[in-house]
C-alpha positions as CSV (number, residue, x, y, z in Angstrom):
1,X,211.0,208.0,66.9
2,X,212.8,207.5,63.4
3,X,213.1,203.7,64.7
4,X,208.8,203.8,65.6
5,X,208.0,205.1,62.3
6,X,209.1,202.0,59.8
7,X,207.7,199.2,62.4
8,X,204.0,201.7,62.0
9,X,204.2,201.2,58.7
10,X,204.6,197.4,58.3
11,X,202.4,197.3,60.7
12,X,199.6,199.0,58.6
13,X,200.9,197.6,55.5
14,X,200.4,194.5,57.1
15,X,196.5,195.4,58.6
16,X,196.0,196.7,54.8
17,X,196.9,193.3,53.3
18,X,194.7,191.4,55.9
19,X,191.6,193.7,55.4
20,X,192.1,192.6,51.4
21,X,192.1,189.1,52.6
22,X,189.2,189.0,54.8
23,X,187.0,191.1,51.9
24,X,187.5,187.8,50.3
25,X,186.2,185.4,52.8
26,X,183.5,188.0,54.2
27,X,181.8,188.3,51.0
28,X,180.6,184.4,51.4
29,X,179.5,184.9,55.7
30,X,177.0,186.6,57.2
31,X,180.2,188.4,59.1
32,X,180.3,191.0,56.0
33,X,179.1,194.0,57.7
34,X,180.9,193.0,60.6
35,X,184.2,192.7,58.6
36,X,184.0,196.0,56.9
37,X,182.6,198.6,59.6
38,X,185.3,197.0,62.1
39,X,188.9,196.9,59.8
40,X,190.8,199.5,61.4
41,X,190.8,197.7,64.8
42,X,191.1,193.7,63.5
43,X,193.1,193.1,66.9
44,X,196.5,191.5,67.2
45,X,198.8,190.5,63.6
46,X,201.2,188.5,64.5
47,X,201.3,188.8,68.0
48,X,202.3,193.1,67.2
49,X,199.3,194.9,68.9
50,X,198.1,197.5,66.8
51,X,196.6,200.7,67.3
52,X,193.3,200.8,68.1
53,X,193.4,197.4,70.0
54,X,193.0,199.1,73.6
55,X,189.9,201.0,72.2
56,X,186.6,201.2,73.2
57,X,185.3,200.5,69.7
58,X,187.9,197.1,70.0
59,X,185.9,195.5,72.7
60,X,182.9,196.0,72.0
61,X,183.5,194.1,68.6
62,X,184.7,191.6,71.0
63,X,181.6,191.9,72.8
64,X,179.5,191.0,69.1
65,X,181.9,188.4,68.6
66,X,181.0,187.1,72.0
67,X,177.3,187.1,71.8
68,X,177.4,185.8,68.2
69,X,179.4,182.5,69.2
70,X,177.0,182.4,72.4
71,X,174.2,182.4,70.8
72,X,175.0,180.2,67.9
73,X,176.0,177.1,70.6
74,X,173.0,178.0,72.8
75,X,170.6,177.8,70.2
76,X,172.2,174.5,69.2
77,X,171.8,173.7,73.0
78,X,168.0,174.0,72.9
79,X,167.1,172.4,69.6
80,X,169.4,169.7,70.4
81,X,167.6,169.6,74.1
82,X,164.5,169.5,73.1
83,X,164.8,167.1,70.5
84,X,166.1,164.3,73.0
85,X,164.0,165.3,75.7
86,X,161.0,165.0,73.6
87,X,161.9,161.3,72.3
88,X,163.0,160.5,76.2
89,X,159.6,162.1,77.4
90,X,157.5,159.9,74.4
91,X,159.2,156.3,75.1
92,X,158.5,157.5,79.0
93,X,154.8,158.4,78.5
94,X,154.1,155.4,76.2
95,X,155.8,153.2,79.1
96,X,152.9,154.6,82.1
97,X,149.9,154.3,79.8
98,X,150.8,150.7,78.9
99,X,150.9,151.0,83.0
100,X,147.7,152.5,83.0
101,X,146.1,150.0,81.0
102,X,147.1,146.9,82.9
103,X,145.5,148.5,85.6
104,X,149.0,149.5,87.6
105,X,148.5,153.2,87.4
106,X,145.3,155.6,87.8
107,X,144.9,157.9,84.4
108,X,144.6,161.0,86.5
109,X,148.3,160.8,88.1
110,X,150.4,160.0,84.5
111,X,151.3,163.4,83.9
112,X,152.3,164.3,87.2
113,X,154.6,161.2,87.1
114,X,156.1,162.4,84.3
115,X,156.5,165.8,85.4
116,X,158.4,164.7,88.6
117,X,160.8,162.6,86.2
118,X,161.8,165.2,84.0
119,X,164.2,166.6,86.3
120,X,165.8,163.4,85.9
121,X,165.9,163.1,82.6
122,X,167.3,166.9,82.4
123,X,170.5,166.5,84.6
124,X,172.1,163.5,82.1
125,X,170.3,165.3,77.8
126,X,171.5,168.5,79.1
127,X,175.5,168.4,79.0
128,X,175.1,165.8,76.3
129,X,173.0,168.2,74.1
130,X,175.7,171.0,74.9
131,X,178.4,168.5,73.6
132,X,176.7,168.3,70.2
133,X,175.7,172.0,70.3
134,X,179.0,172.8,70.3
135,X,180.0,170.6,67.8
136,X,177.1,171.2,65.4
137,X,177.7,175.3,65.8
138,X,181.5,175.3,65.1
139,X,181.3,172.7,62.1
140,X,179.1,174.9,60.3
141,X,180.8,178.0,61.1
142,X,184.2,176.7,60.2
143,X,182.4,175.0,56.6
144,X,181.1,178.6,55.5
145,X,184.9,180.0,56.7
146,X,183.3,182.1,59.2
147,X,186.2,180.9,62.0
148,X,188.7,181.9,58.7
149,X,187.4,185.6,59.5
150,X,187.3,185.0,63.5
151,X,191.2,183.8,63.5
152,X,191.9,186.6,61.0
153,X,190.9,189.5,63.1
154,X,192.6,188.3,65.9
155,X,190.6,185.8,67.8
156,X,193.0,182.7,68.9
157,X,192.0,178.9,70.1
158,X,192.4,180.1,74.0
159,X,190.2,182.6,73.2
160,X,187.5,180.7,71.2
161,X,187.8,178.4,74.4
162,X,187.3,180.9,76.6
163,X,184.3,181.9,74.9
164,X,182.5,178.4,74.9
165,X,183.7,178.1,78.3
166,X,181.3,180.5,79.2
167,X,178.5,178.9,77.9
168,X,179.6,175.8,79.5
169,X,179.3,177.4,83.1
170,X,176.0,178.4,82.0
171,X,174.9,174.7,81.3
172,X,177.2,173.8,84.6
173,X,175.1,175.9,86.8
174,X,171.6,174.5,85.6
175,X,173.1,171.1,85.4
176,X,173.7,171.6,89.1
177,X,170.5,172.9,89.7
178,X,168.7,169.8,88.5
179,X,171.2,167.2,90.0
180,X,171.2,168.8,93.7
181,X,167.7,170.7,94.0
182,X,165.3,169.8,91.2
183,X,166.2,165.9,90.9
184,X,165.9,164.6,94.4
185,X,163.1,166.8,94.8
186,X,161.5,165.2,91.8
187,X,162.4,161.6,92.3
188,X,161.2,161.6,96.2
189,X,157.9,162.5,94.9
190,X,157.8,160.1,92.1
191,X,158.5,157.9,94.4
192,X,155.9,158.8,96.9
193,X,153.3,158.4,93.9
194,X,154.3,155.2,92.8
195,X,153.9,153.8,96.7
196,X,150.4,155.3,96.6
197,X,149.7,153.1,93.2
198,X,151.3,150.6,94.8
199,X,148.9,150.5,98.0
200,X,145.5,151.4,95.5
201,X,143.1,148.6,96.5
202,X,141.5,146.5,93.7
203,X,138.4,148.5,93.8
204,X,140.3,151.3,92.9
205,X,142.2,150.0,90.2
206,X,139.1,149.1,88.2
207,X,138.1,151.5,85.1
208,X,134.6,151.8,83.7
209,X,133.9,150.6,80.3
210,X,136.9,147.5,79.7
211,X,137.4,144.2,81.5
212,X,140.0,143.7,83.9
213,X,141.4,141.1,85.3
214,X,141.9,141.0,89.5
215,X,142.9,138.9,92.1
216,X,146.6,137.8,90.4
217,X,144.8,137.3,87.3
218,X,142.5,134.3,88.6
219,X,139.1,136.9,88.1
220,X,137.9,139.4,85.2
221,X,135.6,142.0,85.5
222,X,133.5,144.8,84.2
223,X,132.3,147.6,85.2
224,X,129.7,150.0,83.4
225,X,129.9,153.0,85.6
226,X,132.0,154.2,88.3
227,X,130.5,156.9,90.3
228,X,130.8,158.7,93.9
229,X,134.6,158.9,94.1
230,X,135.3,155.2,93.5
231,X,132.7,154.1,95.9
232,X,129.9,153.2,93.7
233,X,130.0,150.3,90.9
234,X,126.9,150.3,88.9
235,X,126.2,146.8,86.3
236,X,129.1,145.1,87.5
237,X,130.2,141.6,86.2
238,X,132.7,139.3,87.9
239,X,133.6,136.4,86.6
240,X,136.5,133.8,88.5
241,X,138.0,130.8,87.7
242,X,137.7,127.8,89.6
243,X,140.3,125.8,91.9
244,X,140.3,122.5,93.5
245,X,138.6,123.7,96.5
246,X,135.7,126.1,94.3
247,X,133.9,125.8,91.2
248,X,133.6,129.0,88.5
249,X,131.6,131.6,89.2
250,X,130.0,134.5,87.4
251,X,128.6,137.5,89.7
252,X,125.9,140.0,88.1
253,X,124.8,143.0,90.2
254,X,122.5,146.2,89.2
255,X,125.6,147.7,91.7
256,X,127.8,147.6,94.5
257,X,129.6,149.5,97.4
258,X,132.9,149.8,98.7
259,X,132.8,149.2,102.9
260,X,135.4,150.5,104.3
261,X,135.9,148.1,107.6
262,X,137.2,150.1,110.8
């Protein structure tokens, strides 16, 4: 007991000269009121454990710790997502309307294309925005000493691993999602929308209001107005260059209809 007594007290000399310390470095972090409603139970000094450590009160600061350093690398996660899904998504979308205006692609199917790529785009920004989430959330902690006041109350690099480990299953998990569910689910659709493009007859490519040009390019025409599902062209203009075997010809007609031969 007499041999207990001395090793107590460095002990709590020692917590006494750490709680000085970290009233320092708190006073500059938002980990203030942390620091100074938590001091008696700061965690391990030295690798001594000291009382209060196996308390109830000691984990659930380890639980605030915990939620604070998840939070700080998920919200890193999303800004960081969103941002590059959001430039992928733009270059994308610019990409099909160029599409659309040459005629490859109807108007009315460019944001369901885009929806079934997205998967696709998710499974490769998302552990790539995690990468620089974590390294944009514990650069600025460790700039305004916040990880000074972490290491000082006890939290150690396995630990701090541990912790962004955590969040990396999280990202894991959807990752997965995406790759093995979401993606292929996604990309056989896309897929089975670019076929139907594909297959669209010329009569079905045309768009009222601009010229186009059909038939490999060796035609243009216009169309004033398309009406009854694509099967009615009213004040259409063809016009089509001439080869060896034909001379060029311009076509006028008040309208015309699209026969569908059996």
């Amino acid at each position: 007991m007499s041999q207990d007594k001395p090793e107590q007290v460095r002990d709590n000399a020692t917590l006494s000269t750490a709680m000085q310390c970290l009233c320092l470095v708190a006073s500059e972090t938002r980990f203030e009121s942390f620091v100074y409603s938590n001091f008696y139970v700061l965690g391990r000094l030295k690798n001594k454990q000291i009382n209060g450590f196996c308390t109830p009160k000691f984990w659930g600061i380890w639980v605030i710790i915990f939620r604070y350093l998840t939070r700080e690398i998920l919200i890193n996660v999303c800004a960081v997502f969103i941002a590059l899904l959001l430039i992928v998504l733009s270059y994308r979308f610019v990409n099909l309307l160029a599409g659309a205006a040459a005629g490859k692609y109807a108007v009315n199917v460019l944001l369901e294309m885009i929806v079934y790529r997205m998967p696709g785009f998710v499974q490769i920004i998302l552990p790539f925005s995690f990468y620089i989430a974590v390294l944009l959330a514990y650069g600025r902690l460790y700039m305004e000493s916040e990880m000074v006041v972490l290491f000082a109350c006890g939290v150690s690099q396995r630990q701090l691993v541990a912790i962004t480990l955590v969040s990396a299953a999280v990202i894991a998990v959807l990752v997965a999602l995406f790759t093995f569910w979401l993606g292929p689910k996604g990309s056989e659709r896309y897929a089975k929308i670019l076929d139907e493009q594909r297959n669209r007859s010329e009569f079905d490519v045309l768009n009222a209001g601009r010229f186009q040009t059909i038939g490999q390019g060796q035609a243009v025409t216009y169309v004033q107005e398309i009406v009854d599902n694509h099967k009615r062209l009213n004040d259409v203009f063809i016009a089509r260059d001439g080869s060896a075997k034909s001379s060029p010809t311009i076509l006028l007609a008040r309208h015309g209809d699209q026969v569908e031969h059996e």
